[in-house]
C-alpha positions as CSV (number, residue, x, y, z in Angstrom):
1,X,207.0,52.1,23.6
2,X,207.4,54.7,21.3
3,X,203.7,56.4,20.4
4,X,202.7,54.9,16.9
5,X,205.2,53.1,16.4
6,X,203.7,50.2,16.8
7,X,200.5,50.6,14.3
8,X,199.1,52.6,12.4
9,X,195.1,52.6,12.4
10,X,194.2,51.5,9.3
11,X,195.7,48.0,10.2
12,X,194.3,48.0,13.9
13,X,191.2,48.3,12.2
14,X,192.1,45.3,10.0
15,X,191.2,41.6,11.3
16,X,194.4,39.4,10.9
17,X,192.4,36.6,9.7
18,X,190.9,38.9,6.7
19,X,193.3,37.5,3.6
20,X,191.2,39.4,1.0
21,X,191.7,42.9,3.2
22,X,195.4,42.4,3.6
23,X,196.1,41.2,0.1
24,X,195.0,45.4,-0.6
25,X,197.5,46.5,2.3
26,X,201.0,47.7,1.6
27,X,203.3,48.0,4.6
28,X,206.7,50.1,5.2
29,X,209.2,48.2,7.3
30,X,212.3,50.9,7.7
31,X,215.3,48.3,8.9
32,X,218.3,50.5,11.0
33,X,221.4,49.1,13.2
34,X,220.5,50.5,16.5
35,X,222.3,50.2,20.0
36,X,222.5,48.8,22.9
37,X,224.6,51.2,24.0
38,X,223.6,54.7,22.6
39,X,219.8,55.6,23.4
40,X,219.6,57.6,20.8
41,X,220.8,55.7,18.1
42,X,217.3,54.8,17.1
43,X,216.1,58.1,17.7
44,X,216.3,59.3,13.6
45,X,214.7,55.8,12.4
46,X,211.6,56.4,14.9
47,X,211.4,60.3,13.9
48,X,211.3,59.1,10.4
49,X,208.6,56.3,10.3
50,X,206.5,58.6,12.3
51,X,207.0,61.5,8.8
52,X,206.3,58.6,6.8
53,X,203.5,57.6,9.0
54,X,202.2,60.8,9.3
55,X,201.3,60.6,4.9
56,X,199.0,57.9,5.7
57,X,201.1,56.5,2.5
58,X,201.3,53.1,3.8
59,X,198.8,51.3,5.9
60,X,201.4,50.0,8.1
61,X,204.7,51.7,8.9
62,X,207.1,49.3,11.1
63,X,210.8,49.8,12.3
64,X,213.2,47.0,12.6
65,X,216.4,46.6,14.2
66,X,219.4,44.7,14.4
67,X,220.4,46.0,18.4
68,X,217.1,46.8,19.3
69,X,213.4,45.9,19.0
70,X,211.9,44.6,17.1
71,X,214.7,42.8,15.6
72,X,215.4,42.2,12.2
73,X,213.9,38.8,12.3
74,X,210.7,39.4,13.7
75,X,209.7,42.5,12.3
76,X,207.9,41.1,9.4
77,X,205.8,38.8,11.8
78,X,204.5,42.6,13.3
79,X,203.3,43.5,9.8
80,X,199.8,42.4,8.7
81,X,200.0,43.5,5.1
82,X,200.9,41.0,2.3
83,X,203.3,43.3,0.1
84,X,205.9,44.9,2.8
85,X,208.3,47.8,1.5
86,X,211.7,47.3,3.1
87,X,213.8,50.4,3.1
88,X,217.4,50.0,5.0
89,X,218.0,52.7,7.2
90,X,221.8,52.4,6.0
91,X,224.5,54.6,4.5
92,X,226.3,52.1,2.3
93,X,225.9,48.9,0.4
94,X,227.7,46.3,2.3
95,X,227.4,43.5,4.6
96,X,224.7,44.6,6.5
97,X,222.7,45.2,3.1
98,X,223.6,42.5,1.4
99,X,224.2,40.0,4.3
100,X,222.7,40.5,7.3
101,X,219.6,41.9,6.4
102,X,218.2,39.5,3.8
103,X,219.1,36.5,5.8
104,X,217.6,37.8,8.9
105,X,214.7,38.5,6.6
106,X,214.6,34.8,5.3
107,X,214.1,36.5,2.3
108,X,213.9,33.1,-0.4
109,X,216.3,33.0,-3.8
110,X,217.7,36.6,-2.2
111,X,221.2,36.9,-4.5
112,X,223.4,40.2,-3.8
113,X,223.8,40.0,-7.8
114,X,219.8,41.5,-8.0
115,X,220.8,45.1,-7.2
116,X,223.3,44.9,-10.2
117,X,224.9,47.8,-8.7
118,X,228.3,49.2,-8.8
119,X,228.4,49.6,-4.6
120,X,226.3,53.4,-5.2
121,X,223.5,52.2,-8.0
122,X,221.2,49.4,-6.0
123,X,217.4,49.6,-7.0
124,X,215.5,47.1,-5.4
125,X,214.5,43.4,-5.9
126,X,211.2,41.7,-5.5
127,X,210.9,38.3,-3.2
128,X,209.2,36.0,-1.2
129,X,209.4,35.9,2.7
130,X,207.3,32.4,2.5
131,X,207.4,31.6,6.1
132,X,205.0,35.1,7.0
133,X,203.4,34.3,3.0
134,X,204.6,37.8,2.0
135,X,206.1,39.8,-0.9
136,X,208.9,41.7,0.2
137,X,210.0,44.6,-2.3
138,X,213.9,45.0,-0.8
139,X,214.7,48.4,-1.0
140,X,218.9,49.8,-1.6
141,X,220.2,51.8,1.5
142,X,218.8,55.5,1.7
143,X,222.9,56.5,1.7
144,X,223.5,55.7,-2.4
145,X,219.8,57.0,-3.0
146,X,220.5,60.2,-5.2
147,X,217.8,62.2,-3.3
148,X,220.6,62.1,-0.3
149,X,222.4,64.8,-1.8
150,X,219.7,66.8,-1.5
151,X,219.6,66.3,2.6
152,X,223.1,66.8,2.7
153,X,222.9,70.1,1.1
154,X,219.8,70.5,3.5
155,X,221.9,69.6,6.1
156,X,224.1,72.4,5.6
157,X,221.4,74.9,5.5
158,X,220.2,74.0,8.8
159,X,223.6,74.6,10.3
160,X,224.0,77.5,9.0
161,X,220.7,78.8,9.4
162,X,220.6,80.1,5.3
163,X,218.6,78.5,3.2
164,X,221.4,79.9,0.0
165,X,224.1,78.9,1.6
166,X,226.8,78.2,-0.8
167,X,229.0,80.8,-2.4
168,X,232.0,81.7,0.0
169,X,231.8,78.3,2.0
170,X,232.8,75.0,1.1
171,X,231.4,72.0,1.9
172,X,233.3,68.3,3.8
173,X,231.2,65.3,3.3
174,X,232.7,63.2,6.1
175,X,232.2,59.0,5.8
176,X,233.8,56.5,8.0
177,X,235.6,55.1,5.5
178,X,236.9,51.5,5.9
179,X,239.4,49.0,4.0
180,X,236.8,46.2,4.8
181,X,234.6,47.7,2.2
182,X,235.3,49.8,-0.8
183,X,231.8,50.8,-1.1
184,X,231.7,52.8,2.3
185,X,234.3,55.7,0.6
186,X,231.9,55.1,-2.4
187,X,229.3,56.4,-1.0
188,X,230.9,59.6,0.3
189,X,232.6,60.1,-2.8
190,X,229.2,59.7,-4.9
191,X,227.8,62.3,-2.8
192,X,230.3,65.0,-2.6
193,X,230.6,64.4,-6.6
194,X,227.5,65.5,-7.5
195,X,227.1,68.5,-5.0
196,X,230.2,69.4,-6.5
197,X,228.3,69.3,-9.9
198,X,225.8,71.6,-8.7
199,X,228.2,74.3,-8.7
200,X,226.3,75.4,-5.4
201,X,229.7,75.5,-3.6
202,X,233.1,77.2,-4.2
203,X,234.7,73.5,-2.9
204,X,233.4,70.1,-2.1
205,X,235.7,67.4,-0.8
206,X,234.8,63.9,0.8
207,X,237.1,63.2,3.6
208,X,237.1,60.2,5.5
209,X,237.8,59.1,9.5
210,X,239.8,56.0,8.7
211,X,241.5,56.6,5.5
212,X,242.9,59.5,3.7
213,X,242.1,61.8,3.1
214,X,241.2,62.6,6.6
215,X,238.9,64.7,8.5
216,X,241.4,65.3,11.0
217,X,243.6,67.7,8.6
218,X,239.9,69.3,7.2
219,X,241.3,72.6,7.0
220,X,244.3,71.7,4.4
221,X,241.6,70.9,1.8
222,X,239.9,74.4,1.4
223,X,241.1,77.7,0.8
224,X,237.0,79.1,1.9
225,X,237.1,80.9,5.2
226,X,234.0,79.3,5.7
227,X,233.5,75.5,5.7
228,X,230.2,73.4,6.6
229,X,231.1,69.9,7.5
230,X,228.1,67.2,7.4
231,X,228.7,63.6,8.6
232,X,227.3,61.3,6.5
233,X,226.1,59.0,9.3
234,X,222.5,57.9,10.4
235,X,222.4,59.1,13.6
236,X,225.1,61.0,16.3
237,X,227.1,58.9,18.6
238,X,230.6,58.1,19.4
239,X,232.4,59.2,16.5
240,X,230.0,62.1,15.5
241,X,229.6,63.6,19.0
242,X,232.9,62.7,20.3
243,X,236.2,61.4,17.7
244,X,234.9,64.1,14.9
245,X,234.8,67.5,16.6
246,X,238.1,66.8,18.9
247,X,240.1,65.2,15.6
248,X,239.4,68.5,13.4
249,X,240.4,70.3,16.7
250,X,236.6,72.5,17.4
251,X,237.3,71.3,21.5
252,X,239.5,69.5,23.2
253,X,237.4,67.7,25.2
254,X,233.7,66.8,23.4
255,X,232.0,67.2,26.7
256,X,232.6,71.1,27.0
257,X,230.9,71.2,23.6
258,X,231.9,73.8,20.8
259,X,230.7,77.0,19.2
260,X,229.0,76.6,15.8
261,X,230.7,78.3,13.6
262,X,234.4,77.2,15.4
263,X,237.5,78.8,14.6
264,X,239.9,77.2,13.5
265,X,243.8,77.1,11.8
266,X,242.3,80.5,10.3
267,X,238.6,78.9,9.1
268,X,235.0,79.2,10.5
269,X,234.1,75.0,11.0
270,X,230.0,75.3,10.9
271,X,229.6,71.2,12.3
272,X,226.0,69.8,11.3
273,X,226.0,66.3,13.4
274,X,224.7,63.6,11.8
275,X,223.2,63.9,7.9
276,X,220.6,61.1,9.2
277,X,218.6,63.4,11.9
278,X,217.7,66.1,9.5
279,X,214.2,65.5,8.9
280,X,213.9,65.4,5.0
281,X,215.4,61.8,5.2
282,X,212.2,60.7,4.9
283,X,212.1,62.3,1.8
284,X,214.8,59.2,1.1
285,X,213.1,56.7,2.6
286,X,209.8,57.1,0.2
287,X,212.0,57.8,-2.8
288,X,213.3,54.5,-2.3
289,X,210.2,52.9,-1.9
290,X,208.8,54.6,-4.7
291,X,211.8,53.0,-6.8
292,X,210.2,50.0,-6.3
293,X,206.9,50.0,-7.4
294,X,205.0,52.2,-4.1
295,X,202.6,55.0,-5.2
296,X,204.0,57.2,-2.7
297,X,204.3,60.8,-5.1
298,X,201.9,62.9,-3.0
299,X,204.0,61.9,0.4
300,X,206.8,62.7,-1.0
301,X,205.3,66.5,-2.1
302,X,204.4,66.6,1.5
303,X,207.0,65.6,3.3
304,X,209.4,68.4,0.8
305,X,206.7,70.8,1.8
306,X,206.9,70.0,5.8
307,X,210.7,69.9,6.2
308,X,211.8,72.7,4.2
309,X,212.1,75.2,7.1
310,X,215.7,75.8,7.9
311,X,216.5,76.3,11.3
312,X,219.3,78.6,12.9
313,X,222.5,77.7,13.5
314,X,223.5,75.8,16.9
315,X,225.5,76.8,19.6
């Protein structure tokens, strides 16, 4: 088991059986897809609860899971707290948002209709888990959350090592894209929109893995020598270790790795990896949780403070 993951010490200090002491506590329950297959999938969720954690914001902070533990339907029996913050560790509004998680929940009179969103504006809705007697504030994905442009521009930074990165490069916001659901391009698009507004970059484009246009032709869609190309996915695996760099051609073969920058068709390809491992997603995760009623502004100053070192670009 991950260290501290499990509790924080305000509520081992807490009785169960104390109804007036838990009715004060407020709990973070961060909910993420993980894998049974890629070990590090859960990786970014756990490095994030412990940033949250680490603000002594909440007096629990829990992770959930749909392909790991603890799963989605047990994690609120792990919480003590009565009023839980629920903050899904997920790019897009979808099925998993609006399906999955709120069922396995057993959150009561739950209605996708409460976000009253557009598939990039949900909020958050209060309810009732009544079998754990708890008030459940669910939280829109950290992907639609405004304050993700900010990590993707991050992101960027990080990659490159230059914390004014911008004029001379452009910048590919790359989403999975899906027919399925309308609202996974959404997202991408909402991002790459307003970085695009920020005038930080000479280009911004969203391209897309399973739609057009795609990632795979990356370097027909800029003129810039340079071009930084985040992923906006949660964590790296298959397609952001393996189908992402081969398709826009940085190696042939993803286990001989590639140079960051990468040459190619005439362009330097900086590649970031996953948007959801740079550590100011938690940043997201409390913005979102703020949304929805938590007093959570001096984390958030800390957490800004305590990320914003940009590192040097990889190899």
């Amino acid at each position: 088991m991950r260290a501290g993951a499990a509790t924080s010490a305000t509520a081992n200090d807490t009785p169960l059986g104390d109804s007036s002491v838990r009715a004060d506590m407020e709990a973070l329950v961060i909910v993420a897809h993980g894998s049974h297959l890629n070990a590090g999938s859960s990786t970014p969720t756990f490095d994030h609860a412990d940033t949250v954690r680490a603000t002594g914001a909440f007096d629990e902070v829990r992770e959930g899971f749909w392909k790991e533990e603890p799963s989605f339907r047990e994690v609120l029996r792990t919480v003590e707290s009565d009023e839980v913050y629920v903050v899904p560790l997920f790019i897009s509004e979808g099925y998993f948002t609006e399906e999955v998680i709120p069922r396995e929940l057993r959150l009561d009179d739950w209605d996708p209709e409460a976000w009253d969103s557009d598939g990039t504006s949900a909020t958050h809705a209060t309810l009732e888990a009544t079998d754990v007697d708890k008030t459940v504030h669910y939280c829109g994905p950290v992907g639609t959350h405004e304050a993700m442009s900010d990590v993707i521009v991050r992101r960027a930074e990080s990659v490159t090592g230059d914390p004014d990165v911008g004029e001379g490069f452009g910048l590919a916001v790359v989403g999975h894209g899906t027919e399925r659901n309308e609202n996974s391009a959404k997202a991408i698009e909402y991002h790459a929109d307003r970085i695009a507004e920020m005038d930080r970059f000479d280009e911004v484009e969203a391209l897309f893995m399973d739609e057009d246009p795609e990632v795979d032709d990356v370097t027909d869609y800029f003129d810039s020598e340079d071009i930084v190309v985040v992923p906006l996915f949660v964590a790296d695996g298959y397609h952001t270790r393996e189908d992402i760099p081969e398709d826009m051609g940085l190696t042939e073969d993803y286990r001989d790795g590639w140079d960051t920058p990468t040459e190619v068709d005439g362009h330097r390809i900086w590649y970031s990896g996953a948007v959801g491992t740079e550590p100011l997603m938690a940043d997201v995760v409390l913005e979102r949780a703020a949304d929805a009623g938590a007093d959570v502004s001096a984390a958030v100053e800390t957490v800004r403070e305590e990320t914003s070192g940009v590192g040097a670009s990889g190899d």
